[in-house]
C-alpha angles and dihedrals in degrees: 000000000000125000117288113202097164139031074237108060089044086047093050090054093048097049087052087040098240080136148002136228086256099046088050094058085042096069095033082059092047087047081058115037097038111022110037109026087117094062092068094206093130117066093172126027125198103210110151091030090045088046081047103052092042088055092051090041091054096049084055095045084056094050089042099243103119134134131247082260101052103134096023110131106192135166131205136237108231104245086087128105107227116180115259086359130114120259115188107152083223090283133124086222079075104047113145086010114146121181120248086210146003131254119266096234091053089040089055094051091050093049085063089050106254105159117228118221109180142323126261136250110237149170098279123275079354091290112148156035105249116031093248096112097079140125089226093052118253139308132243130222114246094223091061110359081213083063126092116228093217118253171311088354085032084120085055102052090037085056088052092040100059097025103255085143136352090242138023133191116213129154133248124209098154103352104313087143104030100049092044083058104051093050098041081040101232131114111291108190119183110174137204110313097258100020093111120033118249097210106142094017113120108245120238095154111356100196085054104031104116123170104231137184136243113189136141088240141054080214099058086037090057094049095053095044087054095052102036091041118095154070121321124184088207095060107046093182084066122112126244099200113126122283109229118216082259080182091070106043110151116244128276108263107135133088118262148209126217142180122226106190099222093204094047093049086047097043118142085234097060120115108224091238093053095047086050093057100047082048101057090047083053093053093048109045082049088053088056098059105252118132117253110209093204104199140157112240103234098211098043095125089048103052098080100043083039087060109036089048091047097044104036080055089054078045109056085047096055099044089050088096098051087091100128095258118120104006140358124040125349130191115251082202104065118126094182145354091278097056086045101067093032090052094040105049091039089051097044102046122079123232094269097036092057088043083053094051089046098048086039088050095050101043095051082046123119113269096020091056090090104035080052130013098035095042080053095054095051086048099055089054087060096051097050092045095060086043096055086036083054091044092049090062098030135047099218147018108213116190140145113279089216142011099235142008120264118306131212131280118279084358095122098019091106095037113067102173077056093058106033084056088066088072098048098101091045099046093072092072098042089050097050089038096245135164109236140156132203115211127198104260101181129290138257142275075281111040105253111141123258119210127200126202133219124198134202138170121269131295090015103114091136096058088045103051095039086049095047084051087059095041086056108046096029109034110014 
């Protein structure tokens, strides 16, 4: 089967009939099965019932009857609930779980007739910055297999990357979907807290849980935010502004105006590659006449202590119900009630998960709410006041995704400071709410793929995405 970067370009071949609906799963299946097993970014694949629903699709693309979707091969992180289908988090506390329904925003994209595929391996619970924090061991980046993918969507963009599916859905708390895509180079979207519902979406940090896109095309990320976007009476944290036709956003053709933190492009933990390449998108976008609002952003040193205190708290409250009771993995070793839940939540949850409760639990504990949790809060208001300030003024906020390409394999997994400083360019926007996408922008001296972000205010998808079309064909 040849490369597919586009629905239209899939859509194109089966309207000439190059290929069917069935073909099309078959060597996304082959992508899968022979070629990339070692790559370990599925941990559930949907063969006969994949084979089943593009045989159906196709009958309705020749009556005439097919969705928006139709052609669409995803796949989903598994964090959503899918009706009859496994959901695990990537964690053993959910061992023999199957979901009762599936998630609004999945549910939208198969009633236009998107195809699933599979689910994808993640950080569990999406806890974490590499993919290494799963129950089915980690994934491997397609460009180096002693390379991480960036987490915790890194089985998502691995499953882009080397075209295990067109689409996938992942989700996104501090930069689970943006970082995975800039070091697996391919678009990362996550849009406007509360733009898409999270019904059905396993909750890590609920005020900061966004779904999120990984696809080769603006084009394919702005379908499936269109279709996916909108009230749900089952969210009620999701927003009822008005979805645009995202699909139809004019192209780019104005001047623009865009803000280049100075303390963020010189940061000690930069890697030189990274700053080049932000470089060189700063110098072209001023040659070509638009205006750079070079600033310091004031609360760099706070973002990343503002997010891991706000959402390990979340964290420690949600996972509260994961005790062995009702459903997922129970201890054989329990005496009482009380060693049940001790054994079996000590059993079921990985390393990270378990530093993330504890650190949740104490600093939502009497005496430290205050000290911690309160003074956050204030804090992230403050952040997300001087970004929107920035964005009135400014059309845009660019920045690195990451900073640094992907590293190696068990090279931070002892070091959590390390590890926790890989997330410290993404954090801003999910603080502040914001919609952002990070788009591939070259690689480095050794191939591994770069990503750079771009940042708008919220509820501007459609600026955004029209703006990053342009960014990508025209700057980087």
């Amino acid at each position: 089967m040849k490369s597919y970067h586009s629905l239209s370009q899939v859509r194109s071949d089966i309207a000439s009939g190059t290929i069917t609906c069935v073909e099309l799963v078959q060597g996304y299946l082959s992508n899968i099965t022979s070629k990339n097993t070692d790559l370990n970014a599925l941990s559930e694949v949907y063969e006969e019932e994949a084979l089943v629903q593009a045989a159906e699709v196709q009958e309705k693309i020749n009556n005439g009857s097919a969705g928006r979707l139709a052609g669409m091969v995803i796949t989903i992180k598994d964090v959503y609930c899918h009706n009859g289908h496994t959901l695990q988090s990537a964690s053993k506390i959910l061992d023999g779980f199957k979901s009762q329904f599936t998630a609004t925003p999945i549910q939208r994209l198969l009633d236009e007739d998107a195809i699933i595929i599979g689910r994808n391996n993640c950080d569990e619970f999406a806890m974490g910055s590499s993919n290494e924090n799963s129950v089915y061991g980690p994934v491997k980046n397609a460009v180096g297999k002693n390379k991480v993918p960036g987490g915790s969507s890194g089985g998502s963009a691995v499953a882009v990357q080397a075209e295990m599916c067109l689409v996938s859905i992942g989700s996104d708390t501090g930069g689970s979907v943006r970082q995975p895509a800039s070091f697996c180079g391919v678009i990362g979207f996550k849009p406007t807290y509360g733009r898409i519902s999270r019904h059905g979406l396993t909750a890590y940090a609920s005020s900061f849980d966004c779904v999120g896109v990984l696809a080769h095309s603006v084009e394919d990320t702005a379908l499936v935010l269109e279709i996916a976007a909108g009230p749900d009476e089952y969210d009620h944290t999701v927003s009822t502004t008005n979805v645009p036709a995202y699909s139809k956003a004019p192209e780019w053709a104005e001047k623009f105006s865009v803000v280049s933190f100075e303390n963020i492009n010189s940061h000690e933990a930069i890697d030189s590659a990274v700053k080049q390449s932000v470089d060189r998108v700063f110098d072209k976008i001023e040659t070509l006449g638009n205006r750079i609002h070079k600033v310091d952003f004031t609360y760099l040193n706070y973002v990343l202590p503002t997010y891991y205190i706000l959402t390990t708290a979340e964290a420690s409250a949600n996972l509260s119900r994961f005790d062995g009771v009702k459903y997922g993995y129970r201890t054989e070793n329990a005496k009482d009630l009380d060693s049940m839940y001790r054994k079996t939540r000590t059993e079921g949850f990985g390393e990270e998960v378990v530093k993330r409760i504890l650190l949740g639990t104490y600093v939502l504990s009497e005496g430290f709410y205050d000290a911690y949790y309160t003074k956050a809060q204030k804090v992230r208001r403050l952040i997300r006041d001087e970004m929107k300030s920035l964005l009135e003024n400014n059309d845009f906020i660019i920045m690195p995704t990451a900073p640094t390409p992907a590293f190696d394999l068990n090279s931070h997994d002892r070091n959590p400071l390390e590890m926790y400083l890989e997330d410290i360019f993404t954090v801003q926007a999910s603080l502040a709410g914001l919609p952002c996408i990070s788009i591939p922008n070259g690689t480095d001296e050794n191939g591994l793929p770069i990503g750079i972000q771009v940042i708008c205010n919220s509820f501007e998808e459609e600026k955004l995405l029209s703006f990053s079309k342009y960014l990508k064909e025209h700057i980087l």
